[in-house]
N, C-alpha and C positions, 0 to 999 in steps of 0.2 A: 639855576639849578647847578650843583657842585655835579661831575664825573668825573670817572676813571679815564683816563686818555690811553692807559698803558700800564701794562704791570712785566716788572723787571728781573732779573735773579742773575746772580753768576757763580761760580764753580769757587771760584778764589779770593781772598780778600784781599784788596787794593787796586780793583781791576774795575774798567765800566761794565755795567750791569750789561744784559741784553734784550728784549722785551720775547714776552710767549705770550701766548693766550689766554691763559690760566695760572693762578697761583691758589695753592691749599694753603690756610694759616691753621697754625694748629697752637694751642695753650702750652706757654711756659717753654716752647721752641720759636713760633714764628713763620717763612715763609718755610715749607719743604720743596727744598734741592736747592736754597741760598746760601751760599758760605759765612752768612753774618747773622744765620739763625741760632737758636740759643735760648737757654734762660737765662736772660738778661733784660734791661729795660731799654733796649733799642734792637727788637725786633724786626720792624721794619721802619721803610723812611720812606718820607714822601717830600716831594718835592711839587711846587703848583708852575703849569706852563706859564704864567706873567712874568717868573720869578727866573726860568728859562730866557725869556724872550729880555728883558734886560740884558743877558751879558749877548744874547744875539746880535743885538743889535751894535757893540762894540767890535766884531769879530767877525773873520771872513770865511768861515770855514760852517758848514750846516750841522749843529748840536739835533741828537735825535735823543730818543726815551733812553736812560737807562746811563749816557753821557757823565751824568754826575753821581752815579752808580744810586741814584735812590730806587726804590722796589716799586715806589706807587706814583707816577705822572698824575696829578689831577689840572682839573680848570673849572674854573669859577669859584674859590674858595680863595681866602688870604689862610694859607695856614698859619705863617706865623703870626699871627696876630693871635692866635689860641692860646688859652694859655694849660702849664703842664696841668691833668688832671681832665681835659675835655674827652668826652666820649664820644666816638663816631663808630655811625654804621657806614661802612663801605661795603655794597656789597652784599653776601649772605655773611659777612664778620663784624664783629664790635671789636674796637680798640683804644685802648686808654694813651692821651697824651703824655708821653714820662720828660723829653728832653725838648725844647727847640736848639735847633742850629748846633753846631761841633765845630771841632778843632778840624783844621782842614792838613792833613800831612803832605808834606815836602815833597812825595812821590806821584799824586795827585797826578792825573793825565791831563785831566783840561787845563787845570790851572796850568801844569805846564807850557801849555799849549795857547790859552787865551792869556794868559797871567791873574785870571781869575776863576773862585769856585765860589758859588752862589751858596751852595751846600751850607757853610759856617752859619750866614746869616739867618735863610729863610727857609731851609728845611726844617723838619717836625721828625721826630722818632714816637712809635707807639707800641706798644703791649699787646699781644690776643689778649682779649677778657671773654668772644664768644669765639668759637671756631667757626669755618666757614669759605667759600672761595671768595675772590676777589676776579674779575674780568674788566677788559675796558667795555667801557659804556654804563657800568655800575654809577648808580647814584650813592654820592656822599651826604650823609645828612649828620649835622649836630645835634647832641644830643642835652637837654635844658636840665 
């Protein structure tokens, strides 16, 4: 079973996220009180713990939620393996896959710091399509 491990938000953009207990996603914004909320097609980001535990395991320093500033920690899911267009419920929210993986900027704190950001390759961007909270321990389901 895929879950939420942690869900993340920060004040600023280009900054690592920080985990809370709750997040609200709301349609055509995204998380509320996220600086990378918006209408736009990368709403929020998710990031899967595996894909964490890779660069972990290179580095000496302990990576927590929120590190490679994505909004939604999951585990047991390959997200990138999805492809754009998949629907998921996390949660009491549905959201539409728009991007995998980004461009990762020069100012980047981990990378600075590991020499690597997992973010480009194996993170996932989604859209609200249903509004709704998201918490950790929320089950992720795809949706056929």
């Amino acid at each position: 079973m895929a879950t939420v491990l942690a869900v993340c938000i920060s004040k600023r953009k280009g900054e690592q996220k920080r985990p809370v207990d709750r997040v609200e996603c709301k349609i055509d914004h995204g998380i509320v009180g996220d600086a990378h909320a918006g209408n736009w097609h990368r709403q929020i980001s998710l990031l899967a713990k595996e894909s964490v535990d890779k660069v972990q395991q290179r580095i000496d320093f302990p990576l927590k939620a929120g590190d490679f500033a994505e909004n939604v920690l999951t585990e047991g899911i390959q997200l990138c393996t999805l492809p754009v267009g998949t629907v998921l419920t996390i949660g009491q929210m549905r959201g539409q896959v728009t991007q995998i993986g980004k461009e990762c900027h020069a100012s980047c704190v981990i990378r600075q710091k590991a020499g690597d950001c997992v973010m480009p390759r194996e993170g996932i961007f989604i859209k609200v399509i249903t509004e709704g909270a998201i918490q950790p321990g929320d089950e992720i389901t795809v949706e056929q």
